[in-house]
C-alpha positions in Angstrom: -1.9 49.1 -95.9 -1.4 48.4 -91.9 -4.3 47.6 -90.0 -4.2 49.3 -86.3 -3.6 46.9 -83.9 -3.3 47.1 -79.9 -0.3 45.9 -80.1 1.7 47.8 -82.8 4.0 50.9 -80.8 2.3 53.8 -81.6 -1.5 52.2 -82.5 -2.3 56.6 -83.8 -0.1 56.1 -86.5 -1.6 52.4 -88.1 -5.1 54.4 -87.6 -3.9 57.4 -89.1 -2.7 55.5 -91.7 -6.1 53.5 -92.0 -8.5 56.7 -92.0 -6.3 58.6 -94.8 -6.4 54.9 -97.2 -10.3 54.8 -96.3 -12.4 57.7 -96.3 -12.5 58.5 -99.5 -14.2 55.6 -100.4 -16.0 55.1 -97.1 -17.8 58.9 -97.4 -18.5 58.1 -101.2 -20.5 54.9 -99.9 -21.8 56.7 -97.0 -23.0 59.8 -99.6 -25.0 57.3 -101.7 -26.8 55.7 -98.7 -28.0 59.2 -97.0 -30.4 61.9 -98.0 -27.3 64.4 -97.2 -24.0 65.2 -96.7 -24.1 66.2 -93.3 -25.9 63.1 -92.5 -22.6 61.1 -94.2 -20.4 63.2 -92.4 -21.8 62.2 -88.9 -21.6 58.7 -90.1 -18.2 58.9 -91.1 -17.5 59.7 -88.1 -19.2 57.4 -86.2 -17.4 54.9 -88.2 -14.2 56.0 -87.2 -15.1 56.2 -83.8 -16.1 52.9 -83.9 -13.0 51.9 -85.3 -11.0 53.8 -82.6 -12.8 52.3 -79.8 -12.3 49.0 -81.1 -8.2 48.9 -82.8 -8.0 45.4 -81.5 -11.0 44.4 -83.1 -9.9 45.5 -87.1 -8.9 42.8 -89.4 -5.2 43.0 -91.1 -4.0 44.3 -94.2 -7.4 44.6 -97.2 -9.7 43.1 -94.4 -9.6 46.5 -92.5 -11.6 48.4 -95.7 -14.1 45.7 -95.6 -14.3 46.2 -91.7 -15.1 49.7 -91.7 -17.4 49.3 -94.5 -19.6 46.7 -91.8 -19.6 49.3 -89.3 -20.6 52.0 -92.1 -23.4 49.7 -92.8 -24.5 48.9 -89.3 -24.7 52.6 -89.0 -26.6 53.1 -91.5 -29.0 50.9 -90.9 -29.4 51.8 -87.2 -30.2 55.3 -88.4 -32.6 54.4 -90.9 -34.5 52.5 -87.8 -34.2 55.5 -85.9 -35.9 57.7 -88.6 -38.6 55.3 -89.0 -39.2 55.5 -85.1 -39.0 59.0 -85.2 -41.6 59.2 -88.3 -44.1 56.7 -86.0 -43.9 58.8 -83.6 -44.6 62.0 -85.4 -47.7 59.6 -86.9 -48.6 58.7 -84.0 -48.9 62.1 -82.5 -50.7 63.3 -85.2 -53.2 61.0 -84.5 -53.5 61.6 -81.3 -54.2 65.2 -81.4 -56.1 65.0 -84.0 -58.5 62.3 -82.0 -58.2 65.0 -78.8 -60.7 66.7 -79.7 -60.7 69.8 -81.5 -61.2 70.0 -85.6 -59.1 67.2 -87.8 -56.3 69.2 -89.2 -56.0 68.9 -92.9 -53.4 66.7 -94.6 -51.5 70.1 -94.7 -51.8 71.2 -91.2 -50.4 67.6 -89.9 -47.9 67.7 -92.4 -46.5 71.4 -90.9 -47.1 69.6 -87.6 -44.7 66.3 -88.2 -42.0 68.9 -89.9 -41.9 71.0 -86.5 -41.7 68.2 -84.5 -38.9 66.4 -86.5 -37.4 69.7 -86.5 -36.8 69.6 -82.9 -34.0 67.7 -81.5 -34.7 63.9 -80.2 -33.8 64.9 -77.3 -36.7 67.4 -76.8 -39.2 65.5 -79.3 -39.2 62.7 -76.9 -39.6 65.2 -73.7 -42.6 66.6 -75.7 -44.2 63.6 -76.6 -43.9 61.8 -73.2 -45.6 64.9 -72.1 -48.1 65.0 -74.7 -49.0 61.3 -75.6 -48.0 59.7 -72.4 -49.1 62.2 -69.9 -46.2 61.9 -68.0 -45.3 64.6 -65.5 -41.8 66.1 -65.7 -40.3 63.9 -62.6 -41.7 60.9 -64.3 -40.1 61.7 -67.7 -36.8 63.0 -65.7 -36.7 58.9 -64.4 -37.8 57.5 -68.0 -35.0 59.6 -69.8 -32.8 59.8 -66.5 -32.5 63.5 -65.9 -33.5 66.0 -63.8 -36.8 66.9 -63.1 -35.7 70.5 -63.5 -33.9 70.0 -66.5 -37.0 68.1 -68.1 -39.9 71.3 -67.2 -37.0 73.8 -68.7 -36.3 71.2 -72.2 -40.4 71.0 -72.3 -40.9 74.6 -71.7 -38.5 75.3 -75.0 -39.4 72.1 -77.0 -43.0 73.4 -76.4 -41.8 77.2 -77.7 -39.7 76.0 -80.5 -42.9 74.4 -81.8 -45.3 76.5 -81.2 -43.2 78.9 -83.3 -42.2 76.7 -86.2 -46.4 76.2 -86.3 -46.8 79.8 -86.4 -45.0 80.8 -89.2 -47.5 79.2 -91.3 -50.7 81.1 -92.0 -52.7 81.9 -88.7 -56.1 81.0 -90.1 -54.6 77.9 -90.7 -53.9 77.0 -87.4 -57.0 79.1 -85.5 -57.9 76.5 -82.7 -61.2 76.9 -81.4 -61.4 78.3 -77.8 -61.8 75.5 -76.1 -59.0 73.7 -77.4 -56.0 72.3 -74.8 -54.2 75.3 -73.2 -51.1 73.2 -73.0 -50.8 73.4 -76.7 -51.1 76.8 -77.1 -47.9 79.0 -77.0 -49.0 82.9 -77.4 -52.0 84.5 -75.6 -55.2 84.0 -76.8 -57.1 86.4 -78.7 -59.8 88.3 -77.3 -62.4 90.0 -79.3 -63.8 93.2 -78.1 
């Protein structure tokens, strides 16, 4: 096999060449390591990214495998720290509302609760929580995430949407709040009785 090298005429072809002698073997790794196969996928090709970015950088000859296995493995591992960030931080907003004042949800409700918020994007997750844990107001999150303060009230508005209405597919008595809870939170009109 040919390793891709800066120097070589046409370095497309040596990576071509690399990525068809590879990937086999590199998903097959990958597909062990992740809880799917769309998660592989992405990491696959963030490996070969990597590799792209980086021709000078690969080994010659059998070297290059073990190379792109490294990267597969850094990737790996920096997702896994990722998801264990993302999991605190569903914890740790659990907590927090829970602690805000109205009724401790059951195990079940902060369950549904950590599964809409990982649902959401990071993106938006992190918008939400600045918001929600931090208290930060969207011009300060637009300098913390550095983006527009318009872009961060529209990204809240649907992050706050989204999970409001990943919550409210789940049984409403299950999720009743009691009328003096946080209008922030809420995401339909309340109820009046007559």
């Amino acid at each position: 096999m040919r390793s891709p090298r800066a120097t070589d005429p046409d370095p497309r072809d040596a990576f071509a060449e690399l990525f068809r002698s590879t990937r086999s073997d590199l998903l097959r790794y990958l597909l062990r390591r992740t809880t799917d196969a769309e998660e592989a996928a992405d990491l696959l090709a963030e490996t070969y990214a990597t590799a792209w970015r980086k021709l000078e950088a690969i080994p010659a000859g059998d070297q290059a495998r073990l190379w792109l296995f490294g990267v597969a493995r850094n990737l790996l591992l920096r997702s896994a720290r990722r998801q264990r960030v993302a999991d605190a931080l569903v914890d740790r907003l659990a907590g927090e509302l829970r602690a805000a004042g109205p009724p401790a949800p059951s195990d079940d409700r902060a369950l549904r609760l950590r599964t809409a918020l990982a649902e959401l994007t990071e993106r938006d997750r992190e918008i939400l929580t600045l918001s929600a844990w931090e208290g930060l107001a969207p011009r300060e999150i637009a300098k913390v995430m550095r983006t527009s303060p318009n872009a961060v009230r529209i990204r809240l508005h649907r992050a706050r949407k989204q999970l409001g209405s990943r919550l409210s597919a789940t049984p409403a008595a299950d999720l009743a709040a009691p009328r003096d809870a946080d209008p922030a939170w809420r995401t339909r009109a309340p109820v009046i009785d007559s």
